[in-house]
N, C-alpha and C positions, 0 to 999 in steps of 0.2 A: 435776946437771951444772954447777947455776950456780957451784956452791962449786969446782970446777974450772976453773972460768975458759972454758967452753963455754958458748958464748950460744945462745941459744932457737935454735932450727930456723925456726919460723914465727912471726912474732908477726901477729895480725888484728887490727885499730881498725878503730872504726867501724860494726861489722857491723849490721845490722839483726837478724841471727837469728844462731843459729849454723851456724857453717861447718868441715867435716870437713875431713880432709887427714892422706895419708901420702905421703913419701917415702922413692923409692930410688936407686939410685945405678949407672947403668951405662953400662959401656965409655964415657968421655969426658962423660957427660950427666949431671942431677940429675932427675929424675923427680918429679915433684908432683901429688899426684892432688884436687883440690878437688872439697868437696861442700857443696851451701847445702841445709841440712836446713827449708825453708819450704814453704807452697804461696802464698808472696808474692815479688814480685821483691827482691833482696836488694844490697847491695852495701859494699866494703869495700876499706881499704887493707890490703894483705897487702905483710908486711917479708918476705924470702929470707934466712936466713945463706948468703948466695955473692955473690960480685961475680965480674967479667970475665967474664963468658958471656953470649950474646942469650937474654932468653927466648921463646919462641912458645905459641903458648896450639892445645891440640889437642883437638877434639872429639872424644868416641869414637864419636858419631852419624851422623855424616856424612863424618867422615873428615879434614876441613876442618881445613888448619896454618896460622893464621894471625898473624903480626908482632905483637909488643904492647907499647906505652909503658910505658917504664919510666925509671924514677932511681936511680941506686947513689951511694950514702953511707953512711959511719962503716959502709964494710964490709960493705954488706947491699944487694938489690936490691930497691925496691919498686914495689907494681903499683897501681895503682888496679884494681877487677874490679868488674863488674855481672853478675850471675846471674838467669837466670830461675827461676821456680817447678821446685823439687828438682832445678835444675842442677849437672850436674857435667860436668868436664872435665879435663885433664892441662895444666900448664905444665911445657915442657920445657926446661934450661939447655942449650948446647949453643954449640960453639965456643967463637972468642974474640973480644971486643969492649974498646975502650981509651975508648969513649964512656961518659960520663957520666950521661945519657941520651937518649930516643930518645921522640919525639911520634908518634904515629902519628893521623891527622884521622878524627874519627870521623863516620860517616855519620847522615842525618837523614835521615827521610823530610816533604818540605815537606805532598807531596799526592800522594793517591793516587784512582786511576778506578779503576771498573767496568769488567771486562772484557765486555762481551755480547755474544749473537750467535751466530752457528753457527761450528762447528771441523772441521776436516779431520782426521779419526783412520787411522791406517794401523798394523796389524800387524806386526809379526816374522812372516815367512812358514817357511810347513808347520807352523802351531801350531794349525790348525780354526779360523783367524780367515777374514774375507775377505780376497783376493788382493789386490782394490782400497780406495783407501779411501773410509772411510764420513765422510755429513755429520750430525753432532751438531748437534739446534737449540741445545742450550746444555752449557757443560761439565757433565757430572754424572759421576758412578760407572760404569764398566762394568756391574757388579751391576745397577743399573737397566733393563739393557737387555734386551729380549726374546728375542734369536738367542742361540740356546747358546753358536756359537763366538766373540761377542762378552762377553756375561754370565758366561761360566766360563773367560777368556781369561789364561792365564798366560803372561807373556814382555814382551815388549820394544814397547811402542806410542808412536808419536810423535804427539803433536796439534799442529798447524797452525794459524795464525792471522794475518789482517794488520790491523795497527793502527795508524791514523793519532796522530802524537804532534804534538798544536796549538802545543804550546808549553813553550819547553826553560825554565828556572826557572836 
C-alpha cells in the first residue's frame, strides 16, 4: 500500500511489548480495536491515519466511554495509551473536531485508607434474601456467609457505609 501512496493505518513507538489491533469502519466512525499482548503494564504512542474526528477510548468491560488526549498532525491523530496486563479496549473516531488537540488531566491517587468496620447489606427483594438489612462485621463475599439466602444470593445488593473523610488533599 506504501507504493501507492497509502500510509500505514497504525503506526505504534514506544511500545514495551507488542500491541494487536484491527480496524473497521462504520456508519460515520473508525473503529479501533487495541490489544497489549503482556502480563506487564504496557504503554505506547499510537499514530491513527485520520484527523478531524474526537477520539474516545471504550471499554468493552465495563462499558465505560471515556475522552482521550490527543494531537493531530501531518494528517494523523496520535494517542499516547497506557495498558494494563492483556488489556484491551476500542478507540472510537467519531464526529467532527477542528482542534489540534485536546489534554485531558489525568487522575493520581495521592493516598489511599482502609475501609474497616461493619456495613449495611440489603437485598433486591423476593430473591430468598432477608427483607431487612443485614450488619456485616467486615466486607467479605456473600459465599462466606452461613444463611442460604445470603450465601446463594443472586441479584441486586447494596452495601452501606459511612465514612468520615479528615482531610481533602
Amino acid at each position: 500500500m506504501l507504493a501507492k501512496g497509502i500510509k500505514e493505518d497504525v503506526i505504534i513507538n514506544n511500545a514495551k511489548a507488542e500491541i494487536l489491533y484491527v480496524h473497521r469502519t462504520a456508519e460515520n466512525r473508525e473503529i479501533y480495536w487495541l490489544n497489549s499482548r503482556t502480563a506487564e503494564n504496557n504503554e505506547a504512542r499510537i499514530s491513527f491515519r485520520i484527523q478531524g474526528k474526537i477520539p474516545k477510548r471504550y471499554d468493552p468491560l465495563t462499558g465505560d466511554i471515556e475522552p482521550i488526549g490527543y494531537t493531530i498532525k501531518n494528517g494523523r491523530t496520535e494517542i499516547e495509551m497506557k495498558f494494563s496486563p492483556w488489556d484491551a479496549f476500542f478507540i472510537i473516531f467519531e464526529g467532527s473536531t477542528t482542534a489540534t488537540s485536546l489534554k485531558i488531566q489525568e487522575w493520581k491517587t495521592v493516598r489511599s485508607e482502609k475501609i474497616e468496620g461493619s456495613w449495611s447489606v440489603s437485598f433486591e427483594p423476593n430473591r430468598s434474601a432477608p427483607a431487612d438489612p443485614v450488619i456485616f462485621d467486615q466486607l467479605v463475599s456473600l459465599t462466606t456467609k452461613s444463611e442460604e439466602g445470603i450465601k446463594y444470593f443472586s441479584g441486586i445488593t447494596n452495601y452501606r457505609k459511612e465514612i468520615e473523610i479528615k482531610e481533602i488533599l
